[in-house]
One Martini backbone bead per residue (centre of mass of N, CA, C, O) as a GRO file, in nm:
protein
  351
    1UNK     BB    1  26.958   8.776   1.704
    2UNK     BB    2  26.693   8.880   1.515
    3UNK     BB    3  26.473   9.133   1.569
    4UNK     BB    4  26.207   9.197   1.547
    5UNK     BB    5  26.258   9.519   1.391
    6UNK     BB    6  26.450   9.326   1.177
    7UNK     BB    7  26.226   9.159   1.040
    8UNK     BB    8  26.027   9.372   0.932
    9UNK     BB    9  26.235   9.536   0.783
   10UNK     BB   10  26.305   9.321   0.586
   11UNK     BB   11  25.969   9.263   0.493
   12UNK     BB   12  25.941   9.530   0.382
   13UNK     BB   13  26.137   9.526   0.179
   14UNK     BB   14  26.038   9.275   0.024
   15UNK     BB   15  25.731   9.431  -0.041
   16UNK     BB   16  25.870   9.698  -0.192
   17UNK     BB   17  25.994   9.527  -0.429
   18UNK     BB   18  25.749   9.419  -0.565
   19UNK     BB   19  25.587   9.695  -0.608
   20UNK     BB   20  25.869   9.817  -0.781
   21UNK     BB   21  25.793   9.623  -0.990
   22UNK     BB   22  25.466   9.729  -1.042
   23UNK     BB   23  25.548   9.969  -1.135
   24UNK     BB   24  25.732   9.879  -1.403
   25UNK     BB   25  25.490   9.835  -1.583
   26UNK     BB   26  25.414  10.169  -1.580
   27UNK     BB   27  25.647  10.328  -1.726
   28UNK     BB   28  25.563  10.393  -2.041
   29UNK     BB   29  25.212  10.481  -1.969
   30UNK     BB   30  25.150  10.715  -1.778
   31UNK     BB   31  25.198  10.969  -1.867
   32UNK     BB   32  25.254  11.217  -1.644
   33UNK     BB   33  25.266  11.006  -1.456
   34UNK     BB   34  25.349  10.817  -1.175
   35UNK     BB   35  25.520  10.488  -1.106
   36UNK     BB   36  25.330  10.260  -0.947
   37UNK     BB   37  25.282  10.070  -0.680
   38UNK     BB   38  25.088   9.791  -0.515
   39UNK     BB   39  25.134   9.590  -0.193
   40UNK     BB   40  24.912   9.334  -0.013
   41UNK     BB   41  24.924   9.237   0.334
   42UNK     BB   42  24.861   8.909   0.487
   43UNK     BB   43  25.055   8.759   0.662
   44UNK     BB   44  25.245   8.724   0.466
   45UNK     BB   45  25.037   8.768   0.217
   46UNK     BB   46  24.961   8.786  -0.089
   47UNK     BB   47  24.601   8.997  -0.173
   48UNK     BB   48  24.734   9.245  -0.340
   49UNK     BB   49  24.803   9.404  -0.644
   50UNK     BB   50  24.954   9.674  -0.856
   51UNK     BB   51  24.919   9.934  -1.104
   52UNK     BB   52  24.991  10.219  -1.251
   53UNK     BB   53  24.907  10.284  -1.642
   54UNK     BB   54  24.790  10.575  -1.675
   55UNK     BB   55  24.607  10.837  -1.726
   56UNK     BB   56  24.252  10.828  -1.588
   57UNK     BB   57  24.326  10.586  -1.420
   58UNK     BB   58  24.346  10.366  -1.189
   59UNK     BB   59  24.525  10.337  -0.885
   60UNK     BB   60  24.717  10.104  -0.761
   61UNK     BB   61  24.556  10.086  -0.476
   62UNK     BB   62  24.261   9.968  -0.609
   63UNK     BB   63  24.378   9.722  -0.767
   64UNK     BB   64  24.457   9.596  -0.482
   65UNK     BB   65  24.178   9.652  -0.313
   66UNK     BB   66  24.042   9.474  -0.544
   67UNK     BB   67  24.155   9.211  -0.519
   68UNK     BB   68  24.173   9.190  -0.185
   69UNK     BB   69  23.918   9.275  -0.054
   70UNK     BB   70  23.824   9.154   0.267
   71UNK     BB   71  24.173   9.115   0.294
   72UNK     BB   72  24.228   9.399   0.387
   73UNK     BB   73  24.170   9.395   0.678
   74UNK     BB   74  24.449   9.452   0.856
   75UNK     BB   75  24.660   9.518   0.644
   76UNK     BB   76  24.877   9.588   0.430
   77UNK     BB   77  25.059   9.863   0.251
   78UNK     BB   78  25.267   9.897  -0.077
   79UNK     BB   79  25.404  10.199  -0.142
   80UNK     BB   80  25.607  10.391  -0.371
   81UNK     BB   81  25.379  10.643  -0.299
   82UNK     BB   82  25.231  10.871  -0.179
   83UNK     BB   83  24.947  10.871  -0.143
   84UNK     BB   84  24.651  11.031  -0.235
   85UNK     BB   85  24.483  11.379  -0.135
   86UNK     BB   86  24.299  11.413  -0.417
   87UNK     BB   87  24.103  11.524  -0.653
   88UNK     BB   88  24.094  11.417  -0.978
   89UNK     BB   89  24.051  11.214  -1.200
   90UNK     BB   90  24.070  11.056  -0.921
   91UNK     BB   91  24.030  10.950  -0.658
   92UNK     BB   92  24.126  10.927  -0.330
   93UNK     BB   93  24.379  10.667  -0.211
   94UNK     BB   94  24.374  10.699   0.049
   95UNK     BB   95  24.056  10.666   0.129
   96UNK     BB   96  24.056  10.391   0.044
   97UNK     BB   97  24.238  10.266   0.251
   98UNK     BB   98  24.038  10.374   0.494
   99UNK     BB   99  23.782  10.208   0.380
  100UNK     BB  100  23.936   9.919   0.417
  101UNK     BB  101  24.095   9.874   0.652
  102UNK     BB  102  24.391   9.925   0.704
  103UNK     BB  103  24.655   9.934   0.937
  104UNK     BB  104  24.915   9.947   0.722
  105UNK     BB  105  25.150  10.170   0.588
  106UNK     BB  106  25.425  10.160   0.353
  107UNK     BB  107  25.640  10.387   0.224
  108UNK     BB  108  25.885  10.499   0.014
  109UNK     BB  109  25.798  10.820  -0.061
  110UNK     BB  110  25.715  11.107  -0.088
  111UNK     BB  111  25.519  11.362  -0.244
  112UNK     BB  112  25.608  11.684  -0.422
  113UNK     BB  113  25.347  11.749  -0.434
  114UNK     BB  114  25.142  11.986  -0.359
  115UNK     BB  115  24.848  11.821  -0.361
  116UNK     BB  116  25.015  11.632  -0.116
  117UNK     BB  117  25.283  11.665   0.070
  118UNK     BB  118  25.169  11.466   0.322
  119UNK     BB  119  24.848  11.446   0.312
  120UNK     BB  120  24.840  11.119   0.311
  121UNK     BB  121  24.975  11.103   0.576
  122UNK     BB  122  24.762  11.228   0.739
  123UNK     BB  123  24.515  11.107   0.661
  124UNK     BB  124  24.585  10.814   0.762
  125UNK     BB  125  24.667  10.889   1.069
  126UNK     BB  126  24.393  10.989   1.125
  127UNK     BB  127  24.275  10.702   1.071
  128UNK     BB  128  24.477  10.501   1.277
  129UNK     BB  129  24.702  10.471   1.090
  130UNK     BB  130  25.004  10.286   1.025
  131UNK     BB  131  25.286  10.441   0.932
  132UNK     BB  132  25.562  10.424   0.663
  133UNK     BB  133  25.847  10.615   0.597
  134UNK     BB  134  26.166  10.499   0.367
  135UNK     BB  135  26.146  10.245   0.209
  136UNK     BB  136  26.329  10.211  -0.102
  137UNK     BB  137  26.370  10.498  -0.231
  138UNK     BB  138  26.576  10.522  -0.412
  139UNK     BB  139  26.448  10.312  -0.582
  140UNK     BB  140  26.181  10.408  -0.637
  141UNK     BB  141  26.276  10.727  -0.774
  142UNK     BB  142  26.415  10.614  -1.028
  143UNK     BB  143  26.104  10.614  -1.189
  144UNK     BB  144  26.081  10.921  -1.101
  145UNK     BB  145  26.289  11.176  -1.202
  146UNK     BB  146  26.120  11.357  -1.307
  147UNK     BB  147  25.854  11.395  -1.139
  148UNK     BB  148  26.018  11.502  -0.888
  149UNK     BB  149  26.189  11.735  -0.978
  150UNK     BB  150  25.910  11.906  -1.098
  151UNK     BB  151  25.803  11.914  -0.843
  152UNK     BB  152  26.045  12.076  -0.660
  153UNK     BB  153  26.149  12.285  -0.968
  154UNK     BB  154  26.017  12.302  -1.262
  155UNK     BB  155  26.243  12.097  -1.351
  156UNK     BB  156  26.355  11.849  -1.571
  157UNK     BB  157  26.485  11.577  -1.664
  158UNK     BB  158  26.808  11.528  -1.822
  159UNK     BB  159  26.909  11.357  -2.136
  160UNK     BB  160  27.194  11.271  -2.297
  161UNK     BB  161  27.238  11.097  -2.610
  162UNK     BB  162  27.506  10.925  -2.729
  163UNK     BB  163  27.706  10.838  -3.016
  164UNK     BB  164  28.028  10.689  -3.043
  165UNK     BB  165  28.331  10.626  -3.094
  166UNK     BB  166  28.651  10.593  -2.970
  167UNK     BB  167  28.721  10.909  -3.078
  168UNK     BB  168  28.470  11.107  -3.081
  169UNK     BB  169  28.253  11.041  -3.365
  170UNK     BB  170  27.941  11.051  -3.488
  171UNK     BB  171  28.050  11.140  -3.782
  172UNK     BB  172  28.103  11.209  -4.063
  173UNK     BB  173  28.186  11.492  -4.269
  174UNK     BB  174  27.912  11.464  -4.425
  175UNK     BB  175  27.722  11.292  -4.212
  176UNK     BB  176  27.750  10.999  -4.163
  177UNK     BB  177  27.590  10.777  -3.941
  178UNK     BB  178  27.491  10.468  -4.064
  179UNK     BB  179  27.599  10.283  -3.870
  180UNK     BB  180  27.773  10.291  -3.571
  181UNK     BB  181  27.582  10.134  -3.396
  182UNK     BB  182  27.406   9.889  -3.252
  183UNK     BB  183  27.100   9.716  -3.230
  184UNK     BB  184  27.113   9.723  -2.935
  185UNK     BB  185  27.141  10.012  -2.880
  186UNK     BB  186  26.873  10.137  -3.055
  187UNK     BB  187  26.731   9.990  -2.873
  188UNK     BB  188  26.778  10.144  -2.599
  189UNK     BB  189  26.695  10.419  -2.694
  190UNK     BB  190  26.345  10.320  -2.703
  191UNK     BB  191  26.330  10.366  -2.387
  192UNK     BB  192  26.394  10.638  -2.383
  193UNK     BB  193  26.193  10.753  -2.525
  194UNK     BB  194  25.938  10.579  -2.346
  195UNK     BB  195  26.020  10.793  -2.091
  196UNK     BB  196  25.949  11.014  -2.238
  197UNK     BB  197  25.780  11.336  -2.323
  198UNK     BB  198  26.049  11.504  -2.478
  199UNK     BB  199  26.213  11.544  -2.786
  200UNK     BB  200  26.527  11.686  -2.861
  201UNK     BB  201  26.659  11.903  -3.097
  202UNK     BB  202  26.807  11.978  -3.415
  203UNK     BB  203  26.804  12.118  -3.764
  204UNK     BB  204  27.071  11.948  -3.818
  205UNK     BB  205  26.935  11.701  -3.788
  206UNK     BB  206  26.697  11.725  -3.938
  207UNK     BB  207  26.830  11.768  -4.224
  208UNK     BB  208  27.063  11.537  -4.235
  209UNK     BB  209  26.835  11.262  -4.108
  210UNK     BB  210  26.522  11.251  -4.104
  211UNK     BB  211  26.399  11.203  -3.809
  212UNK     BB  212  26.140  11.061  -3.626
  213UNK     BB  213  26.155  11.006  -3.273
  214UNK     BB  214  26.026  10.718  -3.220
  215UNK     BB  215  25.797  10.476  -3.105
  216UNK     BB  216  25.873  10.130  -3.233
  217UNK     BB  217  25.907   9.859  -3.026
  218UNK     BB  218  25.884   9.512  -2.989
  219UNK     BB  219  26.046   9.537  -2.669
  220UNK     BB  220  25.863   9.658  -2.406
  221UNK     BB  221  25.561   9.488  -2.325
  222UNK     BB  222  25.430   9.715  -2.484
  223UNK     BB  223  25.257   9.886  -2.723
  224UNK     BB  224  25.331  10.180  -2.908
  225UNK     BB  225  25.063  10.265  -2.867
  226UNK     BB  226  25.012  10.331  -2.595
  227UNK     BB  227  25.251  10.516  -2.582
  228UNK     BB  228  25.323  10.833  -2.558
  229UNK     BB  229  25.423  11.063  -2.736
  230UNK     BB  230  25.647  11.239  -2.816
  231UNK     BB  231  25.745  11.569  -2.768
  232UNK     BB  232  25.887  11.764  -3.012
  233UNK     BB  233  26.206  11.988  -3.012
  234UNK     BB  234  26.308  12.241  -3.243
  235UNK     BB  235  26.591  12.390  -3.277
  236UNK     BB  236  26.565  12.705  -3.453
  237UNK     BB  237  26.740  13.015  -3.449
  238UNK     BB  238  26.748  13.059  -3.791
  239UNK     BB  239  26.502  12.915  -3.932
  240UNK     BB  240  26.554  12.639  -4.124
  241UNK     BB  241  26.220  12.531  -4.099
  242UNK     BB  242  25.950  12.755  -4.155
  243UNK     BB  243  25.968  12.721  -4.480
  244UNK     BB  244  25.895  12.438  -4.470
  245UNK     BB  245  25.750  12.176  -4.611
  246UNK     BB  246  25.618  11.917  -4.471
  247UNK     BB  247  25.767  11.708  -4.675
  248UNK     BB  248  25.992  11.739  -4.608
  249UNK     BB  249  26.004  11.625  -4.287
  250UNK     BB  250  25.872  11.443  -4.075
  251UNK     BB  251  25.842  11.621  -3.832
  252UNK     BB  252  25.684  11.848  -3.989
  253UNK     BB  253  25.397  11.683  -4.029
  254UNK     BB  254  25.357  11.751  -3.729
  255UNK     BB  255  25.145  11.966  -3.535
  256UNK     BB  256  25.311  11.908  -3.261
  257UNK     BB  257  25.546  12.068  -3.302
  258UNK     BB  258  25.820  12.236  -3.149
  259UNK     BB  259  25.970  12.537  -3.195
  260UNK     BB  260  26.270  12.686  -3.136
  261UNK     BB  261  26.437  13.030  -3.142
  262UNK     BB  262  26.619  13.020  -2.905
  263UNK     BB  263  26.880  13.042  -2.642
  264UNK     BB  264  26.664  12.973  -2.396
  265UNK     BB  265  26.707  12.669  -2.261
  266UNK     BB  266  26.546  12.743  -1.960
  267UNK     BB  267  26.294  12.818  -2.082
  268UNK     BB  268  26.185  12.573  -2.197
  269UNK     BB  269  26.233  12.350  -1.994
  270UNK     BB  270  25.991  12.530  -1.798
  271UNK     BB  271  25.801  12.504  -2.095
  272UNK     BB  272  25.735  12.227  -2.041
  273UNK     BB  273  25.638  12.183  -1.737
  274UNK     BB  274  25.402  12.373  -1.745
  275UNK     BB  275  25.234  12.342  -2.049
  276UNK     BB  276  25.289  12.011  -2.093
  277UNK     BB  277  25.400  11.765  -1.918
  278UNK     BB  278  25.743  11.738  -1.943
  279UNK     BB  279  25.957  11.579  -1.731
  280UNK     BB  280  26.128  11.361  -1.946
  281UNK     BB  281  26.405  11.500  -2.143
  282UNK     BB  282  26.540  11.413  -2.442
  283UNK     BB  283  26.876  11.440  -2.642
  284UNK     BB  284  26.881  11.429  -2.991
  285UNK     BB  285  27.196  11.560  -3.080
  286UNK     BB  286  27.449  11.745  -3.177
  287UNK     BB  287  27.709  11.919  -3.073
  288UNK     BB  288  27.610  12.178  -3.038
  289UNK     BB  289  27.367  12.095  -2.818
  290UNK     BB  290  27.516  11.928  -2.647
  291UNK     BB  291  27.717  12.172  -2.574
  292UNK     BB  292  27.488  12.365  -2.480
  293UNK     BB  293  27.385  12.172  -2.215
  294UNK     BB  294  27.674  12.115  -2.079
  295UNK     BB  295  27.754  12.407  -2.039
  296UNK     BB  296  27.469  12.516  -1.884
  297UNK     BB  297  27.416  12.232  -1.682
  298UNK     BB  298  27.126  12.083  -1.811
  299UNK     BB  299  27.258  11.804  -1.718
  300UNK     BB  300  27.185  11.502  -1.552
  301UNK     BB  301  27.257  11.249  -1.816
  302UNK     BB  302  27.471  11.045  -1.960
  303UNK     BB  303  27.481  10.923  -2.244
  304UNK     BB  304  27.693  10.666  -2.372
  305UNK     BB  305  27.776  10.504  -2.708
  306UNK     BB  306  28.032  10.280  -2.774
  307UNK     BB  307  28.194  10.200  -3.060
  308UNK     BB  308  28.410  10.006  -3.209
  309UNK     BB  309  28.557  10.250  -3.352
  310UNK     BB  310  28.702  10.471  -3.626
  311UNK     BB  311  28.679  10.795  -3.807
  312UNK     BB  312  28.859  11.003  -3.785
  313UNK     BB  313  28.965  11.408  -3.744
  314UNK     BB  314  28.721  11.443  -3.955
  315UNK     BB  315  28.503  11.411  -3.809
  316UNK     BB  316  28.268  11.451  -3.575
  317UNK     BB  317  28.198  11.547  -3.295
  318UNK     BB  318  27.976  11.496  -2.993
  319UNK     BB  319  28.142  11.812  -2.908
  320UNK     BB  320  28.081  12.146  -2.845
  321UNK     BB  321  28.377  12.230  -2.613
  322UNK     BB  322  28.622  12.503  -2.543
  323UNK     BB  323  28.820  12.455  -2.329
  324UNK     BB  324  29.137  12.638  -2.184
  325UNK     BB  325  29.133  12.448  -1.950
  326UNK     BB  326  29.120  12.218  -1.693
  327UNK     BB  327  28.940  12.392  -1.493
  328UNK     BB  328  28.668  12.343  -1.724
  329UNK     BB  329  28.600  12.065  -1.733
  330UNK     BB  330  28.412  11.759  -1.777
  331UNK     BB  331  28.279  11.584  -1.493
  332UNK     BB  332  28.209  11.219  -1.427
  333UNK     BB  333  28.009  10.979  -1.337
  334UNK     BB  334  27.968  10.634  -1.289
  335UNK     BB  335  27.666  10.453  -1.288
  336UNK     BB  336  27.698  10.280  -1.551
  337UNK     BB  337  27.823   9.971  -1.711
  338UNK     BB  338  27.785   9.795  -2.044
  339UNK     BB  339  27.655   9.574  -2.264
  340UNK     BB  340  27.593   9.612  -2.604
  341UNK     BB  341  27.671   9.379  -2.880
  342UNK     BB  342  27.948   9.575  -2.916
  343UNK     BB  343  27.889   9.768  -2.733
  344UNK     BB  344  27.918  10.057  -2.473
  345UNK     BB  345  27.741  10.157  -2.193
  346UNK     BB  346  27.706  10.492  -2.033
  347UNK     BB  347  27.628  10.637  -1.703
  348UNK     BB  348  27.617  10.951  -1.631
  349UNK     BB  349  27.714  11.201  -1.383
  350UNK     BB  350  27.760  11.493  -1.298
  351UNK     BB  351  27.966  11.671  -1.090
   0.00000   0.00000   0.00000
């Protein structure tokens, strides 16, 4: 028979998981802030939910005690990330809970901004509500995995996206690339744009492609005008792009474009973090810039979109890497795998 605190667990975990929807509400719309979800529940019935939608609005908590009104008292409150207890923006969510005399909070995971930091459950702890935390950690970490990251080591997550055929070949050796994979693949490429902060590129991408690395999609729930464009940083270590005119290539026309001319891959990314407030990471370039993000193990995540198709031996690689012997290898888990319209779409994870 189960007991109470296997029922209570149980109970937590299900409206912990509600809160979870509510967070990825804001997935697209929030940075540089992470996505939070909050859902208050009072004898077993939900009496108020929220998300962060933006930065600089309202948080998760506010929208839930505002829907809750005096149905909050004496409720418990589920929340994906340890509520705030710093004036930053908007008031410290903690204080909100405790005003609004909440008995119970229950809490994903804590924030590992030094701002918070524990601050927000002893703020809570203080004012003698009942915190919880440690609920359904791993799935709601997921959604803030650059904010996580960057918090934690002031560097971001990083994913590689490959498009490429069946024997690993990106492009023809014209250079002819349009289209490899198909349109259902092209549009999930659209998601991981909409939750990066900055899109990588090389210069040989920027000369062969003349993409424009925004995000386009009328298929993501909200719309691309909300969505923080993210910022462009185009590698250009020989400066084949210094003296192009504005109208030469798309990206070059934004003046908030960002060149980098060095080799020194770890400090771009670090001063992405600093400077710019950019978590999530996108790389979407060439075998060279591929080759070197994966060489100096700079990859957190590798996504690879593969087309039933052959380009055969004279095609471009996906990567320029050449170990010398097998223990030299790049090996990956594959952390999951899909059918996406006629391709196959691959998330590894190094090892």
């Amino acid at each position: 028979m189960p007991t109470k605190n296997h029922a209570q667990d149980m109970q937590d975990r299900y409206f912990m998981m509600l809160a979870i929807e509510q967070a990825k509400r804001g997935l697209y719309t929030t940075r540089p802030n992470p996505a939070v979800g909050c859902v208050i529940v009072q004898k077993e019935e939900i009496v108020g939910q929220g998300f962060h939608p933006k930065a600089g609005e309202p948080h998760a908590e506010v929208f839930a005690l505002k829907e809750a009104g005096a149905r909050a008292v004496g409720a418990t409150a589920y929340v994906t990330l340890e509520p705030c207890s710093h004036t930053g923006r908007t008031p410290p969510c903690a204080l909100a809970l405790v005003a609004a005399s909440v008995k119970r909070v229950v809490i994903a995971g804590l924030d590992p901004n030094p701002q918070v930091a524990g601050r927000g459950v002893k703020l809570l702890e203080q004012a003698g509500i009942d915190v919880k935390v440690g609920v359904l950690t791993e799935q709601a970490e997921t959604l803030n995995r650059g904010f996580l990251k960057a918090m934690r080591t002031q560097m971001p997550y990083v994913r590689l996206k490959i498009a490429t055929s069946l024997d690993g070949r990106t492009a023809m050796a014209s250079g002819e690339s349009k289209w490899i994979t198909s349109a259902a693949a092209r549009e999930d490429v659209q998601k991981l744009r909409a939750i990066s902060g900055a899109i990588i590129t090389g210069s040989e991408t920027v000369i062969m492609d003349d993409p424009k690395l925004n995000v386009r999609s009328t298929q993501l729930g909200v719309s691309a005008d909300e969505i923080p464009r993210p910022k462009v940083i185009v590698l250009d270590r020989r400066q084949r792009l210094a003296h192009s005119l504005q109208s030469d290539y798309q990206l070059c026309r934004h003046t908030d474009t960002v060149y980098w001319h060095t080799d020194n891959l770890t400090g771009l990314l670090a001063e992405l973090v600093s400077k710019y407030q950019c978590y999530d990471i996108l790389v979407e370039a060439g075998a060279s810039v591929a080759g070197s993000f994966l060489s100096q193990q700079l990859v957190d995540e590798l996504i690879v979109y593969q087309a039933p198709c052959l380009l055969g031996d004279q095609a471009r690689p996906m990567v320029n890497f050449n170990p010398i012997s097998l223990a030299q290898q790049l090996r990956f888990d594959i952390q999951n795998h899909e059918q996406l319209g006629s391709d196959l779409k691959l998330t590894l994870l190094p090892l």
